[in-house]
N, C-alpha and C positions, 0 to 999 in steps of 0.2 A: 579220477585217475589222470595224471599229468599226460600231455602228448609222446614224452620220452618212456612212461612206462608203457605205454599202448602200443609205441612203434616198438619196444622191445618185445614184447606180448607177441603183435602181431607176427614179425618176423621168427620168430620164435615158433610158430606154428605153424608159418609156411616150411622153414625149415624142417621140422619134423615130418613137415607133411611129402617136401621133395626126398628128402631121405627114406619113406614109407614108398614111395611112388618107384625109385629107382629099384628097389631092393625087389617089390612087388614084380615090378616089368622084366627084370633080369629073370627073376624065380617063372614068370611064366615062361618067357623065351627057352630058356632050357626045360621046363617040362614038355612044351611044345614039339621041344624038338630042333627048334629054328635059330636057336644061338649060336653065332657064330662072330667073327672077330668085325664083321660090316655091321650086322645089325646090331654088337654090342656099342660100335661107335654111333650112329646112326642114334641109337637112341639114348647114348647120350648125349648128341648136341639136342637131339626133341630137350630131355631131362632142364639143359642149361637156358635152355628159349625160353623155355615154360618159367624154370626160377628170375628170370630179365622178368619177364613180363607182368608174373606175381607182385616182383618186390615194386614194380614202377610203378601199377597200379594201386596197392597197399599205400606205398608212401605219397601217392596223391590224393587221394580219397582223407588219409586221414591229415594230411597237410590242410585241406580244404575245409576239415571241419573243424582243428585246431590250429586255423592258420595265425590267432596273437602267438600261439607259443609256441609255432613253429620257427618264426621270424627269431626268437631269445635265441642269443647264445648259448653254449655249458657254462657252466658255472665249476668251483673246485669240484664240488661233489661227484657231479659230472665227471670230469675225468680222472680224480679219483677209482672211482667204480670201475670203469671204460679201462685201467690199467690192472686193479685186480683181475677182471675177465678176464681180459686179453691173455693175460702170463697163465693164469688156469688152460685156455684154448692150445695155448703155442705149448705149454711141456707134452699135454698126450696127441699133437699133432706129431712133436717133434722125436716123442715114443711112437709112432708110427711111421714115422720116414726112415728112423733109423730099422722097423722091424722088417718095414721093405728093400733095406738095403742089405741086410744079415739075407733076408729069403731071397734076393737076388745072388750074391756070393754062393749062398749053397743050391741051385740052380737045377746042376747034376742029380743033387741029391732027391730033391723033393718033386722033382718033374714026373707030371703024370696024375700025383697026388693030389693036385690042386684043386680048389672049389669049385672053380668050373672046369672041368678037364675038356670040354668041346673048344677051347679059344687055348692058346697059347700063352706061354706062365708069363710073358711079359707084358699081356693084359692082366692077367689073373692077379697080377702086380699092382696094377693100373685100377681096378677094381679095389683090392684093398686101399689104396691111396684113397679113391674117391669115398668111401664109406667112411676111411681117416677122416677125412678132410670134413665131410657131413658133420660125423660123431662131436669133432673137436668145434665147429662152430654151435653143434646144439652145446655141448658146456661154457662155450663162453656166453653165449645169449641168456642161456639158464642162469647163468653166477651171474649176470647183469640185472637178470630179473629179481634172484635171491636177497643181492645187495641193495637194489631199491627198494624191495618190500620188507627188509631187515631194519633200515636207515628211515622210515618212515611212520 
């Protein structure tokens, strides 16, 4: 396996895994009891340190053992690919920003309702963004993995 499928691999399952990890901690915190709008922020910068820290360590471990092919540049194929994913990532990122901007407009309407009714809807907003935002990098990592192991 090339150093670029490994780093997508890799990354790819940290991703899944921070996105497992957030979802997990939030679902305890309100079972708990102790969800609230500090310890929702709170853990998510823990959430964003821990993915720094992941991805730094990842891409130097495996820099280190594939360091001739780390130095290569892309190539066409390379960004070929790297533009497929991207546009799969950014339409249902950008079907989720606009889903959060329709559910911010209707405010009135759906307050109360919300997923987590212990924080306030313009977390509960904030929330859907970051699961947006998760979701749509695990399909671009995904279609980057799909396109290499397709073209191979």
């Amino acid at each position: 396996m090339s150093y670029k499928e490994m780093t997508i691999w890799s990354t790819l399952v940290v991703t899944i895994g921070l996105l497992s990890y957030y979802l997990l901690g939030i679902n305890s915190l309100q079972a708990a009891g102790d969800l609230s709008q500090e310890t929702m922020v709170s853990y998510l910068y823990k959430v964003v340190m821990i993915a720094v820290i992941l991805e730094i360590i990842m891409q130097s471990v495996l820099a280190s053992i594939k360091h001739k092919e780390a130095d290569l540049g892309d190539d066409e194929r390379d960004k070929l690919i790297e533009l497929k994913s991207t546009k799969l990532g950014h339409w249902f990122c950008s079907a989720i920003i606009l889903m959060c901007v329709f559910l911010a407009t209707q405010i009135e309407r759906v307050s109360g309702r919300m997923l987590l009714p212990e924080v306030s809807d313009l977390y509960n907003i904030m929330h859907f963004l970051i699961i947006g935002f998760l979701v749509s990098e695990i399909i671009t990592i995904a279609s980057k993995a799909y396109l290499y192991r397709r073209d191979s």
